[in-house]
C-alpha positions in Angstrom: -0.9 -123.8 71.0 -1.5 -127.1 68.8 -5.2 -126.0 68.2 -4.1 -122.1 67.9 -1.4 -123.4 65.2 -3.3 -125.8 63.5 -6.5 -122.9 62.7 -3.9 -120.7 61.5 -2.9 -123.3 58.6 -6.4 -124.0 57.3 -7.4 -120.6 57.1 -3.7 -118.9 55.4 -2.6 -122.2 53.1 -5.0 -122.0 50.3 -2.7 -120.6 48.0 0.6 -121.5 49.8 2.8 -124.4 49.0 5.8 -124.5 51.7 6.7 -123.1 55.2 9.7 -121.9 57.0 10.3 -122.7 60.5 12.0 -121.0 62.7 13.2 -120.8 66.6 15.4 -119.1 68.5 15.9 -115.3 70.0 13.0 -112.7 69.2 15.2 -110.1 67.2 16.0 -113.0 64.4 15.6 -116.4 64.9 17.0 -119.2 62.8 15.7 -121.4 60.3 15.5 -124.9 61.6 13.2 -126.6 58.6 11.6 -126.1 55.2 8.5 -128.0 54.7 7.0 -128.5 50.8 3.7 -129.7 50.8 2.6 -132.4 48.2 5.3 -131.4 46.0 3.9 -128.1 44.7 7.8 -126.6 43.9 11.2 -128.1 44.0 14.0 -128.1 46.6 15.9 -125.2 44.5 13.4 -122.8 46.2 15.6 -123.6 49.7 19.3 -124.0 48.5 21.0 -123.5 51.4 19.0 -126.0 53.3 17.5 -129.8 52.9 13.2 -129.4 52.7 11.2 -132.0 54.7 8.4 -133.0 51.8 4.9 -134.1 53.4 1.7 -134.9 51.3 -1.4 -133.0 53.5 -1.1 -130.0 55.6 -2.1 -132.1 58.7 1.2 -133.9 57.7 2.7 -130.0 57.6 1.4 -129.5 61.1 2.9 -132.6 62.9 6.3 -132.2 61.1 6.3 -128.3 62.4 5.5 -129.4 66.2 8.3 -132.2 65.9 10.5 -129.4 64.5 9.7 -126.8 67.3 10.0 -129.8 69.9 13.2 -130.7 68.5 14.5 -127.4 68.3 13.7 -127.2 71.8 11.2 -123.7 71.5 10.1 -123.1 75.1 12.9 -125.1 76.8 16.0 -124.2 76.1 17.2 -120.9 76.8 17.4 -118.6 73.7 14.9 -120.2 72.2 11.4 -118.4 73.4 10.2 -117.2 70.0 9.1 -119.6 67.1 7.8 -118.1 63.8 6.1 -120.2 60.6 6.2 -118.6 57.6 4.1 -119.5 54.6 5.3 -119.5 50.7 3.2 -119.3 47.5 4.1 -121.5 44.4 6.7 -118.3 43.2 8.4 -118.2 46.4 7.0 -115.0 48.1 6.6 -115.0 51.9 2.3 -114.7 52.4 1.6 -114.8 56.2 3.2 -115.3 59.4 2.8 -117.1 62.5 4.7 -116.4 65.5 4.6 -116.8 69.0 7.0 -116.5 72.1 7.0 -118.7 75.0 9.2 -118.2 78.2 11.5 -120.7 79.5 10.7 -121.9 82.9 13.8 -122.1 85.3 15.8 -120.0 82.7 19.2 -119.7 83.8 20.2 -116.4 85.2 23.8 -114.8 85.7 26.0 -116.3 87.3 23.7 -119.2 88.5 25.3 -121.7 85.9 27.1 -121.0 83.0 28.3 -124.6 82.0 24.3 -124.9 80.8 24.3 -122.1 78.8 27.2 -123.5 77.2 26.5 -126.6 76.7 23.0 -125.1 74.6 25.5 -123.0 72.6 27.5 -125.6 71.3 24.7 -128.0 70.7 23.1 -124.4 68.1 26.8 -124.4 66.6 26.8 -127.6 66.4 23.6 -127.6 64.0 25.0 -124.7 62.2 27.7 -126.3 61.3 25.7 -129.6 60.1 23.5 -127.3 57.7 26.6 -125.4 56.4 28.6 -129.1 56.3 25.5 -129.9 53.8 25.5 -126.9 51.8 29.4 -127.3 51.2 29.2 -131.3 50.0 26.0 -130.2 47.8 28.5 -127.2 46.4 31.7 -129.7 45.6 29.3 -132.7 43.9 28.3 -130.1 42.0 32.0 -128.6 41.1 32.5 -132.2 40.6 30.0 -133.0 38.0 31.0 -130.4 36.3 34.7 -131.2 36.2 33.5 -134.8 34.7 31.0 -133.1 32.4 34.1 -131.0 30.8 36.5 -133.9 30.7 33.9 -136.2 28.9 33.3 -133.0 26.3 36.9 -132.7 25.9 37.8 -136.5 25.3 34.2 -136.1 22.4 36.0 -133.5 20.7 39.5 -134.9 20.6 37.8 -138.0 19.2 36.1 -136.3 16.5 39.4 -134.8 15.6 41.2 -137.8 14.9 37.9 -139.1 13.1 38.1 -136.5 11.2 42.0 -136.2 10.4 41.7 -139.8 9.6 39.1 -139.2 7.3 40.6 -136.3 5.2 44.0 -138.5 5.1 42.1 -141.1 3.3 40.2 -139.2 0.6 43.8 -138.0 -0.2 45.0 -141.2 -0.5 42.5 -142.4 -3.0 42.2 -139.3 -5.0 46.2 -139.5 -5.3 45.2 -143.5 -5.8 42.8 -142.2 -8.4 44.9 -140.1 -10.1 48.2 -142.0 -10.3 50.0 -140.8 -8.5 53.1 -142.8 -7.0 53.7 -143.0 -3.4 56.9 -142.8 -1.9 58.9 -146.0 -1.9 60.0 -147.4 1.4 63.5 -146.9 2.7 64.0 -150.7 3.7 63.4 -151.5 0.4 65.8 -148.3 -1.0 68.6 -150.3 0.8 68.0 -153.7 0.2 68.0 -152.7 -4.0 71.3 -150.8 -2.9 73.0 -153.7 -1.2 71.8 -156.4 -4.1 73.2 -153.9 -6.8 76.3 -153.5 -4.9 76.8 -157.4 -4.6 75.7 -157.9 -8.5 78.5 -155.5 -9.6 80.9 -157.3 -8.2 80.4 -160.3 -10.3 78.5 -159.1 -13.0 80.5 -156.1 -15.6 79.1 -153.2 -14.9 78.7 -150.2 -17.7 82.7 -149.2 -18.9 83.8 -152.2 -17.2 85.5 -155.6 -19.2 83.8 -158.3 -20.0 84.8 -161.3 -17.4 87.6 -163.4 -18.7 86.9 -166.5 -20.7 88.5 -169.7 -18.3 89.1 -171.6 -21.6 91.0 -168.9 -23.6 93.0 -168.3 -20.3 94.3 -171.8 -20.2 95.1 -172.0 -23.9 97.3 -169.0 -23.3 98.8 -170.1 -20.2 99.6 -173.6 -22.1 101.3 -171.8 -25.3 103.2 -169.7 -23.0 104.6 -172.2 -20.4 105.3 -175.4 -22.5 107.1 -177.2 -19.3 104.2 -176.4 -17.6 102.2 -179.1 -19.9 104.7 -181.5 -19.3 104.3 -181.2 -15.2 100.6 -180.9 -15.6 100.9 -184.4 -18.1 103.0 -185.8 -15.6 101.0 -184.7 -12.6 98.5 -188.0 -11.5 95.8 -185.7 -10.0 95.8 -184.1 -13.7 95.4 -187.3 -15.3 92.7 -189.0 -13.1 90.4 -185.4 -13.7 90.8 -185.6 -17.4 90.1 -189.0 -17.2 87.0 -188.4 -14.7 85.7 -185.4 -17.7 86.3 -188.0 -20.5 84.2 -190.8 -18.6 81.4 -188.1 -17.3 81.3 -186.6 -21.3 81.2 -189.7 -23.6 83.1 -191.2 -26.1 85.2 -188.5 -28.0 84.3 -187.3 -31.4 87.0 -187.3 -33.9 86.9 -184.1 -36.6 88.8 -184.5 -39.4 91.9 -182.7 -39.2 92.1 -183.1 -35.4 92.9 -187.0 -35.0 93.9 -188.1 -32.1 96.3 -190.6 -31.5 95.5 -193.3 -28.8 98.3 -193.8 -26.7 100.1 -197.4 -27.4 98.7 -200.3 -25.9 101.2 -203.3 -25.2 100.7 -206.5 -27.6 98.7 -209.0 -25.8 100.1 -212.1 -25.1 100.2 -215.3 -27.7 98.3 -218.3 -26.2 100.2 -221.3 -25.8 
């Protein structure tokens, strides 16, 4: 078979650049590798399963015995026919090998069923790896996309606010540019209110008196009251402030007209 399989791939591979094994019942076996051959086409020719890449076509013949070994062609019950099919470089199926090979000591009906089970489960069990691997290769790829989309969106929001920024400050400086004031700050609005307030309440205000004069106040009061100078002359605490304002102001200039009499000092005494 070796020498049969190998004679058949020098003289139907001139034009081909991959082949599909498969093993299993004779009605339709499964596919159990996909072998590219010095790289002629990508994976994407075999989605659903994970190619075996090689660099020679002696290189394609070793990895399909290992295959048909592995997959147990010959030996394992259900598995008597193998078939190699060869692909050109656009993916159409060329030639095809096949060959069926009984199983020695097959099990027979009712001799042992736990074997025949025990074969079943190992087949699901490599269907479910395959189908395991074309479900993770179909959710990295959901995933990818999902970042691919959220990178896009956070690009465009960006730009948004790049631009929004942008068009705020030309508006700015052409209002800058054409003098136009900008609004004054609140804050500032109520610290001018609370200043005026204070202000008006010691400074007149429009239609309000003039603050009264202290001096023409006292003069009044004086003319008024005259017992009230008396008590103020008489008062100690009045004297020694007047006396303090004469001391701090300097000696007292006399106008004519407005003499003032120093009080009466007594005579000193005569020396002996």
């Amino acid at each position: 078979m070796p020498a049969d399989l190998q004679e058949w791939l020098e003289n139907n591979t001139r034009e081909a650049t991959s082949v599909r094994v498969r093993v299993g019942e004779r009605a339709n076996p499964s596919t159990v590798a996909c072998i590219i051959v010095a790289g002629a086409i990508g994976d994407e020719k075999f989605p659903s399963y994970d190619p075996i890449h090689v660099d020679s076509w002696e290189e394609c013949h070793d990895a399909i015995l290992q295959t048909l070994e592995g997959a147990g062609w010959g030996v394992e019950p259900g598995q008597e026919c193998a078939r190699v099919h060869v692909y050109g470089d656009t993916g159409q199926q060329q030639k095809t090998w096949s060959r069926v090979r009984q199983v020695e000591n097959a099990v027979t009906a009712g001799v042992d069923t736990s074997v025949l089970l025990s074969q079943e489960l190992i087949r699901m069990a490599g269907e479910l790896r395959r189908s395991f691997g074309v479900v993770c290769g179909a959710l990295a790829d959901q995933s990818q996309g999902r970042e691919d989309a959220i990178t896009e969106m956070i690009h465009a929001h960006r730009a948004q606010i790049e631009s929004q920024a942008h068009a705020e400050l030309v508006q700015v400086l052409a209002e800058s540019e054409a003098g136009v004031e900008e609004p004054t700050d609140p804050l500032q609005n109520a610290a001018a209110g609370i200043l005026q307030g204070i202000a008006g309440q010691f400074l007149p205000g429009p239609g309000q008196p003039p603050p009264i004069n202290v001096r023409e106040l006292v003069l009044s009061t004086l003319k008024s009251d005259p017992a009230l100078v008396s008590e103020l002359m008489a008062d100690p605490e009045v004297l020694a402030a007047l006396s303090e304002s004469v001391e701090a102001e300097g000696p007292l200039d006399i106008e004519p007209g407005n003499d003032v009499i120093p009080p009466e000092t007594p005579p000193s005494p005569m020396p002996e």
